[in-house]
C-alpha positions as CSV (number, residue, x, y, z in Angstrom):
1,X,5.5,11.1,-11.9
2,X,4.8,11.2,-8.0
3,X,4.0,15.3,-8.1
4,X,1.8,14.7,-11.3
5,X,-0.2,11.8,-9.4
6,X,-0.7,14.0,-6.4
7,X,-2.1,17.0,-8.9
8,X,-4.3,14.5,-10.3
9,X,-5.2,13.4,-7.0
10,X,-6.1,16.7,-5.8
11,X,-8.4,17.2,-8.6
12,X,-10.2,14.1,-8.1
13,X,-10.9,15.1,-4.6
14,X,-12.0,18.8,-4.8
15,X,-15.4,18.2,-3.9
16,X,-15.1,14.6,-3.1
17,X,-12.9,15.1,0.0
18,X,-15.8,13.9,2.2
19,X,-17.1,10.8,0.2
20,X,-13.5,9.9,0.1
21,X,-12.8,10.3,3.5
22,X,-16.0,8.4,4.4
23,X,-15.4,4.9,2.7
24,X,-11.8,5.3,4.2
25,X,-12.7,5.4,8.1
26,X,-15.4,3.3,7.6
27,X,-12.9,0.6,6.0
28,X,-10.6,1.5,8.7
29,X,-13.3,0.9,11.3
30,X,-14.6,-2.6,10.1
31,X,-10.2,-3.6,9.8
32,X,-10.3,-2.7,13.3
33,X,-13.0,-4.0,14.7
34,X,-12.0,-7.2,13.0
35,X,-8.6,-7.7,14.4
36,X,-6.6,-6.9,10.4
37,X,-5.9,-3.2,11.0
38,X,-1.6,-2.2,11.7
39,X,-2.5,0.2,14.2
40,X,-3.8,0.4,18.2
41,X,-5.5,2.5,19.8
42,X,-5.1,2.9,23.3
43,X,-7.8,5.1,25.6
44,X,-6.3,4.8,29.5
45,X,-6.5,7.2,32.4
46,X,-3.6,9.3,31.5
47,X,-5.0,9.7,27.8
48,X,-5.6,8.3,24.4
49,X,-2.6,7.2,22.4
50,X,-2.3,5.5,18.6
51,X,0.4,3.6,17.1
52,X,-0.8,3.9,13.4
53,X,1.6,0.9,12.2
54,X,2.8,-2.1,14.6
55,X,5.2,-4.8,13.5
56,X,6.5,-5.9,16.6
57,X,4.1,-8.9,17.7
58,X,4.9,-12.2,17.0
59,X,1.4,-12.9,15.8
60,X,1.1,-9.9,13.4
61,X,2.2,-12.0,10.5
62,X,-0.3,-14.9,11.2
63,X,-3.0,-12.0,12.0
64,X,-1.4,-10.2,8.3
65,X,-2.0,-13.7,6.1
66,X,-5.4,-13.9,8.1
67,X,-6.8,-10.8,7.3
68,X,-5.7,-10.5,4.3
69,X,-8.6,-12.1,2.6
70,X,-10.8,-9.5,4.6
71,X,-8.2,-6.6,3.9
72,X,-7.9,-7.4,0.1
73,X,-12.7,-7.3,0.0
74,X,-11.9,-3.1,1.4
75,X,-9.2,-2.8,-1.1
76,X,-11.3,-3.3,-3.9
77,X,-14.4,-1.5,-2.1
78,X,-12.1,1.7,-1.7
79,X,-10.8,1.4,-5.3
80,X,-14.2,0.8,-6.8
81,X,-15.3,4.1,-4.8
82,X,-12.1,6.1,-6.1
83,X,-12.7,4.9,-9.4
84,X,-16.4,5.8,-10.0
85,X,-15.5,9.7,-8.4
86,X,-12.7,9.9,-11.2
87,X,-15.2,8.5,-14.0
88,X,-18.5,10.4,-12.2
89,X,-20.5,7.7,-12.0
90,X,-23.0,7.5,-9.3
91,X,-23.0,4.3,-7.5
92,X,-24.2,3.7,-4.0
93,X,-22.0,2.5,-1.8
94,X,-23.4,-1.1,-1.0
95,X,-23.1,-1.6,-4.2
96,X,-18.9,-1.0,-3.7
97,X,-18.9,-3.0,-1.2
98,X,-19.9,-6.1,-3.3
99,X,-17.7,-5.7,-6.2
100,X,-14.9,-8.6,-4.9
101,X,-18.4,-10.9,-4.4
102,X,-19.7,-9.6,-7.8
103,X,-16.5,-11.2,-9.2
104,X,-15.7,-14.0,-7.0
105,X,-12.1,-14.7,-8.4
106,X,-11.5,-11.7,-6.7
107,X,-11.9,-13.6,-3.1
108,X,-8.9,-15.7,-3.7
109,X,-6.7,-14.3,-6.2
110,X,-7.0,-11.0,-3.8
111,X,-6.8,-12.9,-0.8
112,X,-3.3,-14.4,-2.3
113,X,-1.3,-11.2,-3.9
114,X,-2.6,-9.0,-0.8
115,X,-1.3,-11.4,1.6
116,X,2.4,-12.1,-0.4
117,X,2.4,-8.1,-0.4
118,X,1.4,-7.8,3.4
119,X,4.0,-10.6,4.5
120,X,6.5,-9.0,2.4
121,X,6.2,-5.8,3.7
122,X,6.0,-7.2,7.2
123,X,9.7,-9.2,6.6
124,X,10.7,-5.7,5.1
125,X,10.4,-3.5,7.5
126,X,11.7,-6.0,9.8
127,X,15.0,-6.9,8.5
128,X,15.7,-3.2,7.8
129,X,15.4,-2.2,11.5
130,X,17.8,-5.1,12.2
131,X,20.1,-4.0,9.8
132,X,19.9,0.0,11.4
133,X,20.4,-1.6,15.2
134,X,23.1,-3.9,13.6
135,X,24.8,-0.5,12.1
136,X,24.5,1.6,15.4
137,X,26.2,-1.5,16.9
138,X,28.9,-1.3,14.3
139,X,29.7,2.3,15.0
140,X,29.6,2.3,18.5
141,X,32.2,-1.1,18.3
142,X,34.2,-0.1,15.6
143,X,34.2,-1.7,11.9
144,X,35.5,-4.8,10.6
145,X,35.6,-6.9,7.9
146,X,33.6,-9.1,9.2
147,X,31.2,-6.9,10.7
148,X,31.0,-5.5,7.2
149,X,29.9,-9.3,5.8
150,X,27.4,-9.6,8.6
151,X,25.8,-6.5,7.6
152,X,26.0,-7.0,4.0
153,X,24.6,-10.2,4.7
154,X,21.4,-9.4,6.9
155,X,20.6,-6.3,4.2
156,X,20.7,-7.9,1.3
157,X,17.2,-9.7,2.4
158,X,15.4,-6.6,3.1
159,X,16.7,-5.2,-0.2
160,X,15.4,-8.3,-2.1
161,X,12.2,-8.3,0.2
162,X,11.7,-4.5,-1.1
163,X,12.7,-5.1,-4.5
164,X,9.3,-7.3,-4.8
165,X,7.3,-6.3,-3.3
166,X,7.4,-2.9,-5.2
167,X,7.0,-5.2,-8.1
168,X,3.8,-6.6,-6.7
169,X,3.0,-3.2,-5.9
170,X,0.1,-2.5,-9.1
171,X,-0.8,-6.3,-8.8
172,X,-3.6,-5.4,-6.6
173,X,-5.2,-2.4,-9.0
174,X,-4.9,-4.7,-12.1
175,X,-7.1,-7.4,-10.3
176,X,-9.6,-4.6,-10.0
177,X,-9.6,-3.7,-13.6
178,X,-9.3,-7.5,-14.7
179,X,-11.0,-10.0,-12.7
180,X,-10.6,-12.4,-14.9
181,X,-7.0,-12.4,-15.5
182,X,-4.8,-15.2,-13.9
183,X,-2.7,-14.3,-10.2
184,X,0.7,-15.0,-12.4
185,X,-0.2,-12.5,-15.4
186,X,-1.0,-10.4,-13.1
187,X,2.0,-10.4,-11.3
188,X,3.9,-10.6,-14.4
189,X,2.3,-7.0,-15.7
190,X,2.9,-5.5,-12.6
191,X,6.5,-6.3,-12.7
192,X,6.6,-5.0,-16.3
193,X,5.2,-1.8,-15.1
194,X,7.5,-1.5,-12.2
195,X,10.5,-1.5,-13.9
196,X,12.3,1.6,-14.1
197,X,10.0,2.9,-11.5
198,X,10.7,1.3,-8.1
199,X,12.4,4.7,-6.9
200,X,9.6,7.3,-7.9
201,X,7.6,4.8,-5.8
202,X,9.7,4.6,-2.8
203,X,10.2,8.6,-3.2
204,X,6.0,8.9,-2.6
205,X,6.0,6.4,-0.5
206,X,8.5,8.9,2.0
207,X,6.5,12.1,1.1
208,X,3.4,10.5,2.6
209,X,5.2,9.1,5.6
210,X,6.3,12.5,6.2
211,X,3.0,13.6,5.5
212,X,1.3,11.3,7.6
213,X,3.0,12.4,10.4
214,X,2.0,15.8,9.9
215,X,-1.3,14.7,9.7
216,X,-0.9,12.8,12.8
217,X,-0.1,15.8,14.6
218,X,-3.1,16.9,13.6
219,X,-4.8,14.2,15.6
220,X,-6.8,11.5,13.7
221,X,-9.1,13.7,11.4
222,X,-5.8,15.1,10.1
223,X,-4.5,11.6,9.6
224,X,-7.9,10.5,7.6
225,X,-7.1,13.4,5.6
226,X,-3.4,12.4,4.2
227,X,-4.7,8.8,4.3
228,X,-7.2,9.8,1.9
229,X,-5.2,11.8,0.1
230,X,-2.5,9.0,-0.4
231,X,-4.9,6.2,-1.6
232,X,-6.0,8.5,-4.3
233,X,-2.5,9.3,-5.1
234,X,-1.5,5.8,-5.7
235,X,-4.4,5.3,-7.8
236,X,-3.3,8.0,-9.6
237,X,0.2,6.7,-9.8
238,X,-1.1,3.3,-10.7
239,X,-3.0,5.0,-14.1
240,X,0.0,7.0,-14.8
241,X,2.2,3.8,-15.4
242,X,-0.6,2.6,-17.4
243,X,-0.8,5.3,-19.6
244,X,3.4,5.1,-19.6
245,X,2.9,1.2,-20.3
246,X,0.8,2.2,-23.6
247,X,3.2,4.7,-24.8
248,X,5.8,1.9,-24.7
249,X,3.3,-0.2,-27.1
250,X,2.6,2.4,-29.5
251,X,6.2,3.1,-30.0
252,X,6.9,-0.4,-30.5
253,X,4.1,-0.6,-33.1
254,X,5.4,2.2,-35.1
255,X,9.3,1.1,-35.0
């Protein structure tokens, strides 16, 4: 399913790659000139330099639960613009922009599942670069059983920390389509949808690291470009378990 979401993304963008690329570096601007966006950008005397994710501060996950509420506004702005291009509606921008105010539900109930995902993915990341240094320091001292329990016992965290938050993963796109449903049927569907899928979605979630850093080779233009590409990807993923979630129904109906 992840090489038939990138076809369909490709589709969607021939033509579009500008207004796509657009609404993201403008979103990307206003996280940054905030104080939400994982990334610096650093301009000194020997050059400029950009770390396009950053875990390592103690106040990134105070600064993550913070600007999530800010964060979760551009989500829905980005997938509103994405989803009119697929559909070929005109709609002005502005108007995009507005949608989470248009349905103010959205405020909090986006504020709450983007920041659960953000944190999550924040503890993630964390405890799986713990468990690597903890696994280079059990190679280079030998192995033990009870080095074996300590590392079984600081990965099995990150591996439930991962497990969720793909879960949570489509939570965010569902809001979109249905303001009006609850934060806990939402999270309930998503999990639904997930299941079965969590590898297809770590498996495009490593293409596009790989292709992000292709891109970032190619300065940041060429990392606007995969970016772009990527969001309309997991749109396009997040329809394609949709459509998979209504074959499931129809079956059901006719056993």
């Amino acid at each position: 399913m992840v090489w038939s979401s990138m076809s369909s993304a490709l589709d969607v963008l021939k033509g579009n790659w500008l207004k796509v690329m657009g609404i993201v570096i403008l979103c990307y601007v206003i996280r940054v000139l905030l104080g939400t966006s994982r990334s610096s950008w650093n301009i000194t005397g020997d050059g400029f330099s950009m770390s396009p994710m950053v875990f390592a501060t103690s106040e990134n996950i105070t600064a993550i639960i913070i600007g999530a509420f800010f964060n979760s506004i551009l989500f829905f702005t980005v997938i509103d613009v994405l989803s009119k291009l697929k559909t070929k509606e005109r709609k002005n921008l502005f108007s995009s922009f507005l949608y989470a105010f248009k349905n103010p539900s959205l405020l909090y109930k986006g504020f709450i599942i983007h920041a659960i995902n953000a944190v999550l993915l924040f503890l993630t990341v964390i405890l799986y670069i713990i468990s690597f240094l903890f696994l280079l320091n059990v190679f280079m001292e030998g192995f033990s059983s009870e080095s074996i329990v300590r590392f079984g016992g600081i990965l099995l965290p990150s591996v439930v920390c991962l497990w969720v938050f793909l879960g949570l993963s489509q939570a965010m796109y569902l809001l979109y389509e249905d303001p009006k449903t609850s934060i806990f049927n939402c999270i309930r569907r998503s999990f639904r949808m997930m299941k079965g899928h969590r590898l297809s979605l770590i498996g495009l979630y490593i293409i596009f690291l790989f292709v992000h850093s292709v891109g970032l080779m190619a300065l940041v233009v060429g990392l606007f470009v995969t970016i772009s590409f990527y969001e309309v990807t997991r749109l396009e993923y997040f329809h394609g378990l949709k459509q998979k979630e209504r074959q499931r129904e129809w079956k059901k109906n006719f056993e």
